[in-house]
Structures are given as structure tokens and as C-alpha cells.
C-alpha positions as CSV (number, residue, x, y, z in Angstrom):
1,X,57.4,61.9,74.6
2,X,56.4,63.0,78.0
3,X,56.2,66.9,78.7
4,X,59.3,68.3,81.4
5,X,58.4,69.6,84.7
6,X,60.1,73.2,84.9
7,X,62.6,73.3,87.3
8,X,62.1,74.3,90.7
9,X,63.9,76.0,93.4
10,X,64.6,74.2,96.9
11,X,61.4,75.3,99.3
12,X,61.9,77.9,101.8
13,X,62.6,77.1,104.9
14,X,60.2,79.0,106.9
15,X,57.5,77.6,103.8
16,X,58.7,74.6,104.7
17,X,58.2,73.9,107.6
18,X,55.0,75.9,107.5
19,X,54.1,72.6,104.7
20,X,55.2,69.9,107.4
21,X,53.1,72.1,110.5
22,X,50.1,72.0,108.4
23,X,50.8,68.2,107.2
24,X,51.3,66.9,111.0
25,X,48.2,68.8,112.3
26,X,46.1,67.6,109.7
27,X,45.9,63.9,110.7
28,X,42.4,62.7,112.5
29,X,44.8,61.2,115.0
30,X,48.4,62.7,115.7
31,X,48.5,59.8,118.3
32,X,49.3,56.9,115.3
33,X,52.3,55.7,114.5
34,X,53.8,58.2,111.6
35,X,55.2,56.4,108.2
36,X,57.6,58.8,106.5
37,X,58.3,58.9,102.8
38,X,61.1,60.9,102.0
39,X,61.4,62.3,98.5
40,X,57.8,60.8,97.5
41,X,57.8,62.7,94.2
42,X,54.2,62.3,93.0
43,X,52.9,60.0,96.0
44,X,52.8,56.9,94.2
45,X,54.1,54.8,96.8
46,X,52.9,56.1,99.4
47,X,49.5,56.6,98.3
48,X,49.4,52.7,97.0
49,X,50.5,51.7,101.1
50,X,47.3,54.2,102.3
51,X,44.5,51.9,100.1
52,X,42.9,49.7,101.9
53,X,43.5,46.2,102.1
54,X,40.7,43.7,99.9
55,X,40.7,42.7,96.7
56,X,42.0,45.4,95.2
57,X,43.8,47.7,97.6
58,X,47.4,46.5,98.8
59,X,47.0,47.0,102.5
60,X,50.4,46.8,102.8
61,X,50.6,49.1,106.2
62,X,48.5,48.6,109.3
63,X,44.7,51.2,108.5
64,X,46.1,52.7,112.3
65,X,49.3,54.8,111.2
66,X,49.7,58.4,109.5
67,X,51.5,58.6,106.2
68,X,53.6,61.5,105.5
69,X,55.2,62.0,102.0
70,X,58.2,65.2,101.4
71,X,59.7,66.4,98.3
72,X,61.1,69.2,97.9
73,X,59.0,69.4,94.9
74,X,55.3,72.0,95.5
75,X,54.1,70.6,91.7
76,X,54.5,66.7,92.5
77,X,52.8,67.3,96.8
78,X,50.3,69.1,95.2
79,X,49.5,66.5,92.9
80,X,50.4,64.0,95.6
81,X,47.4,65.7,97.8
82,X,44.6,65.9,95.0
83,X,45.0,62.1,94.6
84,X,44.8,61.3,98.7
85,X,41.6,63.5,98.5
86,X,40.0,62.0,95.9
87,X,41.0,58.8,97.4
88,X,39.6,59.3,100.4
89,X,43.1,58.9,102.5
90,X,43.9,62.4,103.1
91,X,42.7,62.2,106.9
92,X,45.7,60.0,106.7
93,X,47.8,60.6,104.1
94,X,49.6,63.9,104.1
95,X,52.1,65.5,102.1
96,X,54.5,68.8,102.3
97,X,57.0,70.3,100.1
98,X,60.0,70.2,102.5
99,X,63.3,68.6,102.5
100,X,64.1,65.3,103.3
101,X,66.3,66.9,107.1
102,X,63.5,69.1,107.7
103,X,60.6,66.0,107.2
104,X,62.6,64.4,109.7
105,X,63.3,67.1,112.1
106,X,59.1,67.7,112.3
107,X,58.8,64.5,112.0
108,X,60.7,63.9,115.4
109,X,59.6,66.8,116.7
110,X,55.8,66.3,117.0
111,X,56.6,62.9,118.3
């Protein structure tokens, strides 16, 4: 049987949108078009679109664009983040503990 995550409270908001300011400065080039995953929980998706495309990776997003994944879970970004860095996509695949109004709101605003 798989273990429980404990239960976390909602992010701050001023944590928050600390997260997102450090996830949209982060990327090599702000410039790219921005792909947002909203309630990413561990990354999963997200990270699977950053791979490269070949025989292995998916490719499934252009290798120009910045990937951004929120939840308003800290344990499943954090995780999210160790696996883009030892990937090799976390110049551009970034993640913040945020909600999914306040991903968008940055999101639009650094735009």
C-alpha cells in the first residue's frame, strides 16, 4: 500500500507568488512562449513534454517554449524540481507552489 502525503495547507500568498517570481525569472529565455500546467502535482506530465524528442523522449512540445508547472502542493514542486534538474530541463522547466489564479495572474503578468 502506498504511504499518505500529510496534508498541507494552501501556500501563502506572498510565498506564492515569491515561488512563481523565482519560477518566471529562472528561464534561460523569458522571451519563449510559456506552457502552463496547472495543478501538475508531481510533474509527471509536464516533465514527460520537456524530454527531448528521439527515440526515447516524447518531444511532444516545440525545444523553444518555457514550461511552468503549479500546485499548491511545496512536497510534489519540490519533487517536481529535483527531477527537471536531474533531467537536465530545469533551464526550462520550472515549477512553484502557487495556486492555479495566482499561476495565471504571473503568468500573464510577465507576458
Amino acid at each position: 500500500r502506498a504511504a499518505a502525503l500529510p496534508k498541507e495547507a494552501p501556500p501563502r500568498d506572498a510565498d506564492a507568488d515569491a515561488a512563481l517570481a523565482l519560477a518566471l525569472g529562472g528561464f534561460d529565455d523569458p522571451r519563449l512562449p510559456l506552457v502552463l500546467d496547472l495543478g501538475c502535482g508531481f510533474g509527471t506530465s509536464l516533465l514527460s513534454l520537456s524530454r527531448p524528442a528521439g527515440p526515447v523522449g516524447a518531444g511532444l512540445v516545440p525545444p523553444r517554449c518555457n514550461l511552468l508547472g503549479c500546485d499548491s502542493s511545496a512536497l510534489k514542486t519540490a519533487f517536481a524540481t529535483g527531477t527537471a534538474s536531474r533531467w537536465g530541463t530545469a533551464a526550462t522547466a520550472r515549477f512553484a507552489s502557487a495556486s492555479a489564479e495566482r499561476c495565471l495572474a504571473a503568468a500573464a503578468s510577465s507576458s
